[in-house]
N, CA, C and O of each residue as an XYZ file, in Angstrom:
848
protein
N     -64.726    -64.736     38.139
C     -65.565    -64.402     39.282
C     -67.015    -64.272     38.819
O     -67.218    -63.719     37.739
N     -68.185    -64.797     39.643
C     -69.475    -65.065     39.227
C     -70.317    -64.145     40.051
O     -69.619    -63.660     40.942
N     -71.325    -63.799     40.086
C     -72.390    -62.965     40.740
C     -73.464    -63.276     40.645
O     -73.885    -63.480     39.507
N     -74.266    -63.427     41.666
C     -75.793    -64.022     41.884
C     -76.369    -63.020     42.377
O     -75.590    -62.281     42.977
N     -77.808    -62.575     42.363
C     -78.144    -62.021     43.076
C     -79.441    -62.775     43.944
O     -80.546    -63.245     43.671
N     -78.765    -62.621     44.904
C     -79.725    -63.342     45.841
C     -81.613    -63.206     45.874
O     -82.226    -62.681     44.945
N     -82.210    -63.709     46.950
C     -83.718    -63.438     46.857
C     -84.081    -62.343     47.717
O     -85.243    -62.042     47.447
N     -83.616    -61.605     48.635
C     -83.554    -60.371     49.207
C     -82.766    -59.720     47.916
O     -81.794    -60.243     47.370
N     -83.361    -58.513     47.551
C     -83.190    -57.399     46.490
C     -81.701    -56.820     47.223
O     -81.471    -56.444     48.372
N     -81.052    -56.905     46.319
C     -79.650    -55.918     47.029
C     -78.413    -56.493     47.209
O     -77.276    -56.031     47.120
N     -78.889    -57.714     47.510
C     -77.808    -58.573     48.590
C     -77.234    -59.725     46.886
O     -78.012    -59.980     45.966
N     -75.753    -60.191     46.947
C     -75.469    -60.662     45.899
C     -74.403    -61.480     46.539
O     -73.580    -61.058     47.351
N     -74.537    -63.076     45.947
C     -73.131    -63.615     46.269
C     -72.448    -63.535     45.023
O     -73.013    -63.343     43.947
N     -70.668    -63.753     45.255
C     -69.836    -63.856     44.997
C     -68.835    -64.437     44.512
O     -67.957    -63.583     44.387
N     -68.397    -65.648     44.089
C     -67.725    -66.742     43.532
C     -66.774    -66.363     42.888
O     -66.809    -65.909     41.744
N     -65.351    -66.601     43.929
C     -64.151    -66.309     42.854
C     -63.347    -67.862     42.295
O     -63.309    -69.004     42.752
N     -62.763    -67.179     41.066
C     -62.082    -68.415     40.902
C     -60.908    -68.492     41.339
O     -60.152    -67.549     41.572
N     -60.617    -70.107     41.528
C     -59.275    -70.406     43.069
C     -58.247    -71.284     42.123
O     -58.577    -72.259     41.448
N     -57.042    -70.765     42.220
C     -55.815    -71.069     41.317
C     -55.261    -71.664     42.707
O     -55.096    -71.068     43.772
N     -54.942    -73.468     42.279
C     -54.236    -74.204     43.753
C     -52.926    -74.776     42.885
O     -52.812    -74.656     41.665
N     -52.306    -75.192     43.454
C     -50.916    -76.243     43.303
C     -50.516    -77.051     44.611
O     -51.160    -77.121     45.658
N     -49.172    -77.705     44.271
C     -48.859    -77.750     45.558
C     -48.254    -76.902     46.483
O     -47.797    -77.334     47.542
N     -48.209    -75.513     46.105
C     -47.411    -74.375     47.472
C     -48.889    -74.394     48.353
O     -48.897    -74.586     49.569
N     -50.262    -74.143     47.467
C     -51.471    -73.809     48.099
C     -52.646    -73.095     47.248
O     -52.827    -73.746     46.218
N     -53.316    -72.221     47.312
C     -54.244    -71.580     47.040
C     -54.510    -70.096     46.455
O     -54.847    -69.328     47.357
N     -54.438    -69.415     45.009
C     -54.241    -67.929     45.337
C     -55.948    -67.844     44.632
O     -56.469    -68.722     43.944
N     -56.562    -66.542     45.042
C     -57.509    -66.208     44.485
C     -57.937    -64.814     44.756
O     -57.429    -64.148     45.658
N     -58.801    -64.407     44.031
C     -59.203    -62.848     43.977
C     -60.546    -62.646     44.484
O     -61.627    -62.858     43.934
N     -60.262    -62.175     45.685
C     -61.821    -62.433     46.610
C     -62.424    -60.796     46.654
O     -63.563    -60.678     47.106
N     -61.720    -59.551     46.210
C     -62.820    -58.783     45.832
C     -62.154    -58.214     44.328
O     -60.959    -58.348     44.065
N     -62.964    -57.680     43.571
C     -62.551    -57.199     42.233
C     -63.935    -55.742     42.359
O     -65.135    -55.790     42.629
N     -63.081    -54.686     42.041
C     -64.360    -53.778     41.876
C     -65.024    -53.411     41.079
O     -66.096    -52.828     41.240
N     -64.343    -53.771     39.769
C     -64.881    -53.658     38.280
C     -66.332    -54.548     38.277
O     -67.366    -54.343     37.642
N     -65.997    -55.581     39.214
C     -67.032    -56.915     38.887
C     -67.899    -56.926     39.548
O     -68.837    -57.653     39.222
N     -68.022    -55.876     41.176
C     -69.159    -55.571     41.835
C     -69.610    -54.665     41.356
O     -70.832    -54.809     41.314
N     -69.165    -53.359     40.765
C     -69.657    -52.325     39.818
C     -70.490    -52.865     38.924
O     -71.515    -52.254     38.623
N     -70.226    -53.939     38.427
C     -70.694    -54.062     37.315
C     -71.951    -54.917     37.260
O     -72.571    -55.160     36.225
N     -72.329    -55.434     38.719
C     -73.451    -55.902     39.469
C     -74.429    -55.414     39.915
O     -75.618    -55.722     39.831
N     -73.557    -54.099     40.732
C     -74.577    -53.112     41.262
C     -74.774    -51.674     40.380
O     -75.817    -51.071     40.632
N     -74.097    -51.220     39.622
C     -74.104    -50.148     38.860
C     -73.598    -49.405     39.633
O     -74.241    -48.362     39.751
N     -72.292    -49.492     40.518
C     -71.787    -48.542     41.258
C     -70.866    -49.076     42.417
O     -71.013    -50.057     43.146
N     -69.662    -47.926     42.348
C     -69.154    -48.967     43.349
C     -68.863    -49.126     44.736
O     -69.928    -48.873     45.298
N     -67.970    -49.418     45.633
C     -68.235    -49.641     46.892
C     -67.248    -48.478     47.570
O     -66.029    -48.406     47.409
N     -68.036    -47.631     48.327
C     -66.757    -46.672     48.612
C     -66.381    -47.220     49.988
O     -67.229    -47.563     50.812
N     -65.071    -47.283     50.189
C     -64.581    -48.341     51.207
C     -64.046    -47.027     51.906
O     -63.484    -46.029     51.454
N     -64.530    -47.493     53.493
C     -64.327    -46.863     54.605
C     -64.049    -47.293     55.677
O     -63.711    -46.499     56.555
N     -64.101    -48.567     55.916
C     -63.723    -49.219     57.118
C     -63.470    -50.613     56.828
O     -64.248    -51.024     55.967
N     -62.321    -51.840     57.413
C     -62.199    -52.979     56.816
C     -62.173    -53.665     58.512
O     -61.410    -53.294     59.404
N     -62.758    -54.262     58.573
C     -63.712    -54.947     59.670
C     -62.713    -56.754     59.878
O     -62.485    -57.437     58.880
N     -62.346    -57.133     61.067
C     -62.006    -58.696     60.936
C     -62.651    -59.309     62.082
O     -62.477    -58.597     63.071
N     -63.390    -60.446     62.360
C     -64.065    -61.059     63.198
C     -63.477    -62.556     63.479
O     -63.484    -63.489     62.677
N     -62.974    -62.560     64.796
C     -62.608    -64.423     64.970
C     -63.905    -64.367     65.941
O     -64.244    -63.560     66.806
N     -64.717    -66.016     65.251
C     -65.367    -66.316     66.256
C     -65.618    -67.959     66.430
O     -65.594    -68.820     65.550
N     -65.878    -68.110     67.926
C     -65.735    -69.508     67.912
C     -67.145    -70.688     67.934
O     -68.283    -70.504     68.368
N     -66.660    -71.667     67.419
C     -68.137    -72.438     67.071
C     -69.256    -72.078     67.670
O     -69.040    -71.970     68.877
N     -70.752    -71.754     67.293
C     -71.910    -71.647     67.786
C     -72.297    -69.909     68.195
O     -73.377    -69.365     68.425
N     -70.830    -69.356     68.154
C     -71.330    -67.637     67.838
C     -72.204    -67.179     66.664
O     -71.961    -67.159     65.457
N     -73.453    -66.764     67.465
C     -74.527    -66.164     66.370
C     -74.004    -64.821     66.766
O     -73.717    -64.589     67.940
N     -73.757    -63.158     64.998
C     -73.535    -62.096     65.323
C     -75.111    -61.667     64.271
O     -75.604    -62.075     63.219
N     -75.403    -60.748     65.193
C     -76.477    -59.796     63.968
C     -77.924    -60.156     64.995
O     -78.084    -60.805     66.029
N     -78.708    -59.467     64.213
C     -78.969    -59.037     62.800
C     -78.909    -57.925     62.932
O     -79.777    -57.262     63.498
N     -77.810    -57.451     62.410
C     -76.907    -55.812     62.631
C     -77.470    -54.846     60.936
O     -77.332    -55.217     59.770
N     -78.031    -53.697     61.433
C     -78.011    -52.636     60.807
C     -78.002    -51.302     60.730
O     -77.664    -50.693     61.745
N     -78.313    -50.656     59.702
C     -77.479    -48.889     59.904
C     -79.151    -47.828     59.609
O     -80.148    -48.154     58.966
N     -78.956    -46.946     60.135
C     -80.115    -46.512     59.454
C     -79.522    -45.420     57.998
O     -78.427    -44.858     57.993
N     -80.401    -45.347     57.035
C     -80.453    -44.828     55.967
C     -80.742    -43.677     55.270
O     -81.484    -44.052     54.363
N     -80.552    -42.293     55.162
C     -78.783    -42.861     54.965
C     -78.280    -42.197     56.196
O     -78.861    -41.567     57.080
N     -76.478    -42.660     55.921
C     -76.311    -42.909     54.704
C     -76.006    -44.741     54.765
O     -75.361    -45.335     53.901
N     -76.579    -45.343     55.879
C     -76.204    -47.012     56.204
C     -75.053    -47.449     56.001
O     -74.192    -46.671     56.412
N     -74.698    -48.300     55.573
C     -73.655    -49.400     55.537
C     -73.874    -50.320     54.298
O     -74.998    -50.686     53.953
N     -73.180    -50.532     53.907
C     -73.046    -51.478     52.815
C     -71.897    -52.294     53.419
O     -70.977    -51.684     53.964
N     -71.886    -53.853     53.349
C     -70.818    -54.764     53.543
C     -70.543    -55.522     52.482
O     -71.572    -55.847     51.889
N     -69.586    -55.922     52.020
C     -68.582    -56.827     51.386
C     -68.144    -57.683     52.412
O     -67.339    -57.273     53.248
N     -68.796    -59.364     52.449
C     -68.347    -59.789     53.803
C     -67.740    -61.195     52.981
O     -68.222    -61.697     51.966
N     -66.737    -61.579     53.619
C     -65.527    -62.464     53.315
C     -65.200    -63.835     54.607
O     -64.934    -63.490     55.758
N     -65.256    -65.167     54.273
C     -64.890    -65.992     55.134
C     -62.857    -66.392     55.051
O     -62.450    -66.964     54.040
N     -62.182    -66.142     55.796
C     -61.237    -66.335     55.090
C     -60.572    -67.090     55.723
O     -59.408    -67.324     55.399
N     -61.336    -67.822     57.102
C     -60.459    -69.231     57.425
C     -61.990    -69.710     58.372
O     -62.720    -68.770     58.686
N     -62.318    -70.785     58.689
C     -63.311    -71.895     59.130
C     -64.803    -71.425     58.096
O     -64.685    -71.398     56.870
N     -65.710    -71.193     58.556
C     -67.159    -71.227     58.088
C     -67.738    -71.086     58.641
O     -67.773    -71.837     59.616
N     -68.844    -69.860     58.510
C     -69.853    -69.388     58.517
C     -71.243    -69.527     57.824
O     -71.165    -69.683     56.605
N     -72.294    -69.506     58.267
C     -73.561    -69.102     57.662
C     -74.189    -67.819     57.116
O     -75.314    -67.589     57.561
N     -73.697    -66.941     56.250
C     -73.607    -65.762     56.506
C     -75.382    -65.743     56.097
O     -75.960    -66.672     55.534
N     -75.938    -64.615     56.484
C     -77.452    -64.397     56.362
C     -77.891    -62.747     56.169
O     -77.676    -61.907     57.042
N     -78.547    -62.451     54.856
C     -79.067    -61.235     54.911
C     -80.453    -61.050     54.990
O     -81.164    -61.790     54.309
N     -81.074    -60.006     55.856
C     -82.449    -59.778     56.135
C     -83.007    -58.711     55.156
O     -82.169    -57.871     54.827
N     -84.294    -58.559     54.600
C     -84.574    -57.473     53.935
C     -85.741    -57.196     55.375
O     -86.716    -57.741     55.895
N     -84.764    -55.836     55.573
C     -85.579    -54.774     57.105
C     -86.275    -53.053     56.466
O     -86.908    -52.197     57.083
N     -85.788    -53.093     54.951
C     -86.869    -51.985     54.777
C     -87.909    -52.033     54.574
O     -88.317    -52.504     53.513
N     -89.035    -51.385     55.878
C     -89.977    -50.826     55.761
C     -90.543    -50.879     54.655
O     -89.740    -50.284     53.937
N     -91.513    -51.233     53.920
C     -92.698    -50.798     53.138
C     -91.962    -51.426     51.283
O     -92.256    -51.078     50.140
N     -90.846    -52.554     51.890
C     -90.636    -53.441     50.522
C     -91.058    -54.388     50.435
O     -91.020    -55.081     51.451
N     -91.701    -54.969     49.188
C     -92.062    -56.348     48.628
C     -91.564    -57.795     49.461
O     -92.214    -58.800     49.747
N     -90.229    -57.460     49.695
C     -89.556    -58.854     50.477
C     -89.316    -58.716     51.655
O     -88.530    -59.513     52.168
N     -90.134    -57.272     52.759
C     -89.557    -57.072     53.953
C     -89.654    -58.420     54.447
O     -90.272    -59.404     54.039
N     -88.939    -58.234     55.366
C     -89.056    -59.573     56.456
C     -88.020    -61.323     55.663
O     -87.324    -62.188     56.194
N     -88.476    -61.068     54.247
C     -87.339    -62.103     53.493
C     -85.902    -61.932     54.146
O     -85.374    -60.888     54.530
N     -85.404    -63.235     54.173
C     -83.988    -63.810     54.557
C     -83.329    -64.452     53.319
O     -83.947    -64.870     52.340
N     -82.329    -64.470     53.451
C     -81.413    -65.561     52.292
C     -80.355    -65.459     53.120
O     -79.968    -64.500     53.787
N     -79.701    -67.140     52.943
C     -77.791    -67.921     53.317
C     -77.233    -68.041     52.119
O     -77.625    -68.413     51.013
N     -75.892    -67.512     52.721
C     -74.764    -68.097     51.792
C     -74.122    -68.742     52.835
O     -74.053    -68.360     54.004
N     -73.616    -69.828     52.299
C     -72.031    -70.791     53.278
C     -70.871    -70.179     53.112
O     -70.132    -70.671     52.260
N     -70.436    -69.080     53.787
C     -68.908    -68.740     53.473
C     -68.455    -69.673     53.738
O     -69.187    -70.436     54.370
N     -66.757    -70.246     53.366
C     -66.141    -70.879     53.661
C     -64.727    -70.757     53.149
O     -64.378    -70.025     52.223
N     -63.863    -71.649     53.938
C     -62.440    -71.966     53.433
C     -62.331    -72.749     52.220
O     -61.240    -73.111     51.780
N     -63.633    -73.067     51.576
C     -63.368    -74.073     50.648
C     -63.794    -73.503     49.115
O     -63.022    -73.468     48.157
N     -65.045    -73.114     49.108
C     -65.095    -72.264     48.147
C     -65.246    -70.870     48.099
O     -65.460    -70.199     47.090
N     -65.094    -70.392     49.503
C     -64.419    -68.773     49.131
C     -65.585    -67.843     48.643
O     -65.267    -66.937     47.873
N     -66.868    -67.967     49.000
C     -67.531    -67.273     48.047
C     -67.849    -65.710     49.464
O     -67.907    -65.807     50.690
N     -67.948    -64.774     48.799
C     -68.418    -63.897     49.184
C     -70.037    -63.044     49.227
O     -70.861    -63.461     48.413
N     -70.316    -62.289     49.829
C     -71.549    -61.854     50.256
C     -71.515    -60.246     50.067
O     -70.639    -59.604     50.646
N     -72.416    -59.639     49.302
C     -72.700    -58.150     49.327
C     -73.945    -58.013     49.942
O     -74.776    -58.915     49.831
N     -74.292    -56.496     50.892
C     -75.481    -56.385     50.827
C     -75.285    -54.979     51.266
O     -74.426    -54.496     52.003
N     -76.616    -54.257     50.431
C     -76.536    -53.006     50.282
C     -77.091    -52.201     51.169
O     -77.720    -52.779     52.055
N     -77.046    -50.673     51.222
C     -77.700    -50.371     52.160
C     -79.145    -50.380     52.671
O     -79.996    -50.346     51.782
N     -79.720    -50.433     54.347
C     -81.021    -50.809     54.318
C     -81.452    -52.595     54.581
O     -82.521    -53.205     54.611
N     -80.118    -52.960     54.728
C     -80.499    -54.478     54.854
C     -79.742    -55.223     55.789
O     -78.523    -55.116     55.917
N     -80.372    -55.874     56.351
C     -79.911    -56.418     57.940
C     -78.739    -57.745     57.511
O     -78.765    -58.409     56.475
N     -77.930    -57.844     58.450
C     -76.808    -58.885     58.037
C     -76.628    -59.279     59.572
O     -76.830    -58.647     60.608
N     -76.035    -60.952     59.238
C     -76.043    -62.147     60.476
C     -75.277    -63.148     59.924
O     -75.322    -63.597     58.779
N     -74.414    -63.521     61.050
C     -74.111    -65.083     60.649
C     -73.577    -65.596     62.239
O     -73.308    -65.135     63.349
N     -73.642    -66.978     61.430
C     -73.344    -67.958     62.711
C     -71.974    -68.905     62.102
O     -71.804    -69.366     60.973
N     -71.246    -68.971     63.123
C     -70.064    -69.142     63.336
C     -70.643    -70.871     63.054
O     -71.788    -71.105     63.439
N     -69.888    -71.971     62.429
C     -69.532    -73.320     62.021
C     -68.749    -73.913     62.597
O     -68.942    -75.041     63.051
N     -67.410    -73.082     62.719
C     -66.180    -73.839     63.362
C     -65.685    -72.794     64.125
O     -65.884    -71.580     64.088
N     -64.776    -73.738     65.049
C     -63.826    -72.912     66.141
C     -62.715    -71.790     65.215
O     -62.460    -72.225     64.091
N     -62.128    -70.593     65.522
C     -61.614    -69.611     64.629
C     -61.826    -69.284     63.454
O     -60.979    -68.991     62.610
N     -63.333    -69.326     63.301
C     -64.245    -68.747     61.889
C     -63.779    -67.609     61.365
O     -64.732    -67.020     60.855
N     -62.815    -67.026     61.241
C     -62.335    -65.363     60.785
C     -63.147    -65.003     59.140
O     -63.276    -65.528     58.034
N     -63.471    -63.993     59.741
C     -64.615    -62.990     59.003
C     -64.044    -61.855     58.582
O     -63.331    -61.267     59.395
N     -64.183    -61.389     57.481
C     -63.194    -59.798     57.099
C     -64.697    -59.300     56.050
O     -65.510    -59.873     55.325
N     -64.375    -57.686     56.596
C     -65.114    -57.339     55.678
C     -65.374    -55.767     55.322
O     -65.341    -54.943     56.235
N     -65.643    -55.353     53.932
C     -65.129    -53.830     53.564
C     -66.809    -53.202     53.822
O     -67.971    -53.555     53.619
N     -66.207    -52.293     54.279
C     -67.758    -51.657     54.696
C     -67.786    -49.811     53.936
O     -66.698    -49.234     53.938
N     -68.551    -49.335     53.575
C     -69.007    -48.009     52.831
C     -69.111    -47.157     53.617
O     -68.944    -45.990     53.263
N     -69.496    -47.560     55.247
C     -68.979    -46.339     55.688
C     -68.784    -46.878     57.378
O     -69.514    -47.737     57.873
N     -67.551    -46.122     58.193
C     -67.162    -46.666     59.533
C     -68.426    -46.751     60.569
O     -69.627    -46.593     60.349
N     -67.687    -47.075     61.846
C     -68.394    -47.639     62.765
C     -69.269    -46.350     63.340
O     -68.606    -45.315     63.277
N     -70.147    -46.229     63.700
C     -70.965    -45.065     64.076
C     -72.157    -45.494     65.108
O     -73.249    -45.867     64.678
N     -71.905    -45.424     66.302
C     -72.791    -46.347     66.871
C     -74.339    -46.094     67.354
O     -75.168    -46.864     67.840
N     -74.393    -44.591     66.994
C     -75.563    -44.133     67.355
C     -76.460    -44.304     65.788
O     -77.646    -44.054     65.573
N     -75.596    -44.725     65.014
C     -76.594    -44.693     63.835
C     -76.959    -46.762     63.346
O     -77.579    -47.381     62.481
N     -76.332    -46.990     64.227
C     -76.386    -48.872     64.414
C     -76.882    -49.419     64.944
O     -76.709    -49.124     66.127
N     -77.915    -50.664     64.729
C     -79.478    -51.315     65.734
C     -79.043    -52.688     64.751
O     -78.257    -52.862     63.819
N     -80.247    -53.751     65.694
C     -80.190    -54.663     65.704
C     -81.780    -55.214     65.846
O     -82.809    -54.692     66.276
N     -81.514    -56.312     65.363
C     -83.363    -56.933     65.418
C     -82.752    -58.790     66.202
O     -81.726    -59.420     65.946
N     -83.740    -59.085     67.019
C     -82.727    -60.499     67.763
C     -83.011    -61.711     66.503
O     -84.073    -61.933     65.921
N     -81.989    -62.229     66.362
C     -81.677    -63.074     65.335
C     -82.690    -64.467     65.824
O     -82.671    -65.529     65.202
N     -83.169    -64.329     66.504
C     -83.761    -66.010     66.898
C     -85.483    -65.162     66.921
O     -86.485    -65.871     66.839
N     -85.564    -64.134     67.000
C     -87.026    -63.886     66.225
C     -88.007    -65.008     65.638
O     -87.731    -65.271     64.467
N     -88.792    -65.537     66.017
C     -89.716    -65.848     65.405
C     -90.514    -65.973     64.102
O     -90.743    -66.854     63.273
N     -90.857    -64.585     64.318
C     -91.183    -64.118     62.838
C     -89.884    -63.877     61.775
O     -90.252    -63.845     60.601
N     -89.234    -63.799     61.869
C     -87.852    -63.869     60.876
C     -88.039    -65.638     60.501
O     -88.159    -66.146     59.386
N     -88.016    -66.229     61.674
C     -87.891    -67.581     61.320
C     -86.411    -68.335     60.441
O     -86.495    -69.204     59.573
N     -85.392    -67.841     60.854
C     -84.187    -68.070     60.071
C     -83.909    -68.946     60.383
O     -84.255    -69.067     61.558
N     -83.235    -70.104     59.895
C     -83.195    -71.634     59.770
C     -81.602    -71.760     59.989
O     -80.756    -72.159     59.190
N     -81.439    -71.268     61.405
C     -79.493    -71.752     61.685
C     -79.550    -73.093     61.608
O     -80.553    -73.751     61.886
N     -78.406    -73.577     61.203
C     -77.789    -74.745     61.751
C     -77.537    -74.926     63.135
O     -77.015    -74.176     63.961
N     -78.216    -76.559     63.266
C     -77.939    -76.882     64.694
C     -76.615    -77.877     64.851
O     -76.381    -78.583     65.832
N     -75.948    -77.783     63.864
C     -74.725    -78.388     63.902
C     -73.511    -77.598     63.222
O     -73.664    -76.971     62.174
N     -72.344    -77.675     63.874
C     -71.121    -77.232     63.184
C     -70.575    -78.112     61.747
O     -70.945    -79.169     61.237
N     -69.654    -77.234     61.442
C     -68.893    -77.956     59.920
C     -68.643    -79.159     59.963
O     -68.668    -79.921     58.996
N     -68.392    -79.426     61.030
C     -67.313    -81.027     61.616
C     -68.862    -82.198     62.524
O     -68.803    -83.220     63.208
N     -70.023    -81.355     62.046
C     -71.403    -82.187     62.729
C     -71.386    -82.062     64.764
O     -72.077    -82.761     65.507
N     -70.936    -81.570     64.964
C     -70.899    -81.341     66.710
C     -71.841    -80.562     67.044
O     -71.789    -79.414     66.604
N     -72.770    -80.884     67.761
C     -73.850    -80.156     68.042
C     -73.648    -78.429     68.359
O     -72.633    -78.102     68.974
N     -74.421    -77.579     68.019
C     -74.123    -76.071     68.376
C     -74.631    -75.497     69.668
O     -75.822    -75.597     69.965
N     -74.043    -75.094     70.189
C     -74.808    -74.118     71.267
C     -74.690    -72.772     71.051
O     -73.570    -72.307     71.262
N     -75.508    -72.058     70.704
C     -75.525    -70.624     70.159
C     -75.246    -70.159     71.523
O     -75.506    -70.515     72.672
N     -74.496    -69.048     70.820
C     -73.855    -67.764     71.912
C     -74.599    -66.238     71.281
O     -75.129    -66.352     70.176
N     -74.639    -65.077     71.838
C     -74.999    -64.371     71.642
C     -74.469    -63.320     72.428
O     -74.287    -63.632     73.605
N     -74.051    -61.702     71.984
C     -74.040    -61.206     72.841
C     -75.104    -60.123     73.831
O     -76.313    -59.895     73.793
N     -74.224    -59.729     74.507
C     -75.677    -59.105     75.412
C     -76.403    -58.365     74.747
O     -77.620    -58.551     74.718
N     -75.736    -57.254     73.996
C     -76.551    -56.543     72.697
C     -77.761    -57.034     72.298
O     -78.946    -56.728     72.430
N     -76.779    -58.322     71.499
C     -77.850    -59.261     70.710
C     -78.996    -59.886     71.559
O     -80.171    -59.519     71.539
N     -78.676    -60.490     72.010
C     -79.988    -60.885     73.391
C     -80.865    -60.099     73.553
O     -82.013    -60.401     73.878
N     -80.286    -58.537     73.268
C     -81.720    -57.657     74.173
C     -82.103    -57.072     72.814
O     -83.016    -56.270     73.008
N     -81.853    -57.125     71.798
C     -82.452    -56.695     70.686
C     -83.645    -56.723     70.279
O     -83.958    -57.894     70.492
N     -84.990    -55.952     69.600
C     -86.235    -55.802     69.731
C     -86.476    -57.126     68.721
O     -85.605    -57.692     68.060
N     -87.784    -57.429     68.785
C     -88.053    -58.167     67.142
C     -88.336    -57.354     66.274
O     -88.524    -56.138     66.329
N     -88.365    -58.229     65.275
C     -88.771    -57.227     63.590
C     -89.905    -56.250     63.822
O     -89.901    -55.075     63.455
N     -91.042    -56.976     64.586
C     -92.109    -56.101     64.969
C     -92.120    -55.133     65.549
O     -92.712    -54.222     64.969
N     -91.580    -54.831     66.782
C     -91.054    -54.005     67.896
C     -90.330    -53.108     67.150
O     -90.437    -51.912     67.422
N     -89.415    -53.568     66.014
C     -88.240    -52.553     65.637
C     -89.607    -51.880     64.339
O     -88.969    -51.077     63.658
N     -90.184    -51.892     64.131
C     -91.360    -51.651     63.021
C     -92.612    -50.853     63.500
O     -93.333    -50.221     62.728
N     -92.786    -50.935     64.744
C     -93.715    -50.426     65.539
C     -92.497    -48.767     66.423
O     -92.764    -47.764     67.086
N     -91.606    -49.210     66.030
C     -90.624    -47.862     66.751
C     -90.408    -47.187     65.622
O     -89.976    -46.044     65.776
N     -90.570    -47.532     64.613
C     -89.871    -46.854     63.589
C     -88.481    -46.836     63.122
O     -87.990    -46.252     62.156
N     -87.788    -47.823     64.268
C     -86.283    -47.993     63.803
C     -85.789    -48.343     62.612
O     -84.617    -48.037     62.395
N     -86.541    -49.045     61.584
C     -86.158    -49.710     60.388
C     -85.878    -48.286     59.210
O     -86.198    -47.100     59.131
N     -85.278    -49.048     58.618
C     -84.685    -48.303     57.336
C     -86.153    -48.281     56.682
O     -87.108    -49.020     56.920
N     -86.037    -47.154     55.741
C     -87.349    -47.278     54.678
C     -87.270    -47.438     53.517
O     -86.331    -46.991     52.858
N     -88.201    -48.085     53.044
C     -87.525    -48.807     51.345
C     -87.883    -47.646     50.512
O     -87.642    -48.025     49.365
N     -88.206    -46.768     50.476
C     -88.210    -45.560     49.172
C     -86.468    -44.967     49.741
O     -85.512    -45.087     48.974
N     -86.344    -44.499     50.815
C     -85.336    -44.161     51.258
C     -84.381    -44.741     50.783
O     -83.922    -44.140     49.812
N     -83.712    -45.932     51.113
C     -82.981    -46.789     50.643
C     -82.801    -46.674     49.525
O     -81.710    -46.229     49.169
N     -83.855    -47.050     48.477
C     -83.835    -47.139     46.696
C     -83.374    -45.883     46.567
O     -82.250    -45.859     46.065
N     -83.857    -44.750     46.855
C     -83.512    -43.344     46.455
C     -81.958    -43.242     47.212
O     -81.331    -42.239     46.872
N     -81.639    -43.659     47.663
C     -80.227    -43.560     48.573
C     -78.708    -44.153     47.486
O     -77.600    -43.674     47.246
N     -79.517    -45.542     47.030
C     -78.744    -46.435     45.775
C     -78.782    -45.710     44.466
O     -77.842    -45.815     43.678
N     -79.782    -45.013     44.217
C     -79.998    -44.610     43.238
C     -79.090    -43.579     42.802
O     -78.577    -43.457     41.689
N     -78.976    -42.959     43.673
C     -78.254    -41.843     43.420
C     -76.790    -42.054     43.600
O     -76.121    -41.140     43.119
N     -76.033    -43.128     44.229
C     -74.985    -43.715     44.230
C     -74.612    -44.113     42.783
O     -73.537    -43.896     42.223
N     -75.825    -44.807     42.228
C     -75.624    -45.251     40.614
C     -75.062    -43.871     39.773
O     -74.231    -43.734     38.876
N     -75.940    -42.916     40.523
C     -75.951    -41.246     39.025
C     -74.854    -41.298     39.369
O     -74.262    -41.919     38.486
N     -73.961    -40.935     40.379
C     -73.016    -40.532     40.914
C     -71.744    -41.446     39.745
O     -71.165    -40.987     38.760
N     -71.667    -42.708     40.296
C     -71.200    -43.590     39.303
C     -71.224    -43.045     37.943
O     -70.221    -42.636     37.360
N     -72.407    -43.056     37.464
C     -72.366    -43.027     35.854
C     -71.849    -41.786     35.572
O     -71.388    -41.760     34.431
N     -71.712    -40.423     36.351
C     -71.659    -39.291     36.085
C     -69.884    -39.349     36.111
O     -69.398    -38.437     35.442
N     -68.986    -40.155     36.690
C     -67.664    -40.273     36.816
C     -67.370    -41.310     35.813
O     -66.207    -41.543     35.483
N     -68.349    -41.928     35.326
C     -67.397    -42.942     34.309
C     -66.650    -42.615     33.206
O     -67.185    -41.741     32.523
N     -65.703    -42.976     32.839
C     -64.819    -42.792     31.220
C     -66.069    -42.537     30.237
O     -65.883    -42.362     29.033
């Protein structure tokens, strides 16, 4: 299993390796030793999340405020997705930065992103199923959104599915009425990047203070 860390600070893909024959496919799509050992700490799992969605569903740009936020471990585990993380804290070097990964059925790669950072994807194919371990449950008064077709974000969906069929983005009503980056920045809704860092940080002591 491989680890990248993406160009938004925080956010890391995933690459497991895939043992096939002819029965099919086995592979190890989370290991915690190996995200620990990425982030300096590990993922305390609190809620495990599954999403079917069908071609041209855009979800996000979904986030938590800080703390104690959300951290996701997000997983494609049948069609393909675009998965996309936003850097939305306040007063960091890469606010407003985006980065894609291609989840998929084919190479399986996975997506981290830590707390303080906005997450999106757009659905590829018809029954795209999405799974994913999250740090802490659903809480809805502490959960916002910035509208994914923003402007100033400027995020570069695909206008075509896996199979090349033109997309028609869907959205839900949520998503539709969601502020822009600006609006959510001018309210103060955004996470704050000292906050955040000091939030991880201390997740790390915590870590190191329990290790062997």
């Amino acid at each position: 299993m491989q680890t990248r860390e993406l160009t938004v600070p925080g956010a890391w893909e995933i690459t497991p390796r895939q043992f096939g024959d002819d029965r099919g496919t086995f592979l190890e799509w989370f290991k915690e030793p190996v995200l620990t050992g990425a982030l300096g700490h590990g993922l305390d799992l609190a809620q495990a999340n599954c999403s079917v969605s069908a071609a041209g569903v855009l979800r996000g740009v979904h986030y938590a405020d800080v703390p104690p936020g959300q951290a996701k471990y997000v997983f494609c585990a049948a069609g393909a997705v675009l998965d996309v993380v936003v850097d939305l804290r306040a007063g960091s070097p890469t606010f407003g930065r985006w980065d894609s990964v291609l989840l998929d059925d084919v190479d399986r790669r996975a997506v981290y992103l830590s707390e303080g950072l906005g997450h999106a994807f757009l659905s590829l194919a018809d029954g795209s199923t999405v799974v994913y371990l999250c740090s802490q449950g659903y809480a809805p008064g502490r959960e916002h959104g910035v509208h994914p077709l923003d402007p100033e974000l400027a995020i570069d969906w695909p206008s075509h599915g896996r199979d090349g069929t033109p997309l028609e983005l869907t959205l839900s009503a949520k998503d539709e009425q969601a502020p822009s980056l600006a609006e959510a920045l001018a309210a103060g809704a955004l996470p704050q990047a000292d906050v955040a860092a000091r939030f991880v940080e201390d997740l790390r002591a915590r870590g190191a203070a329990v290790a062997p």
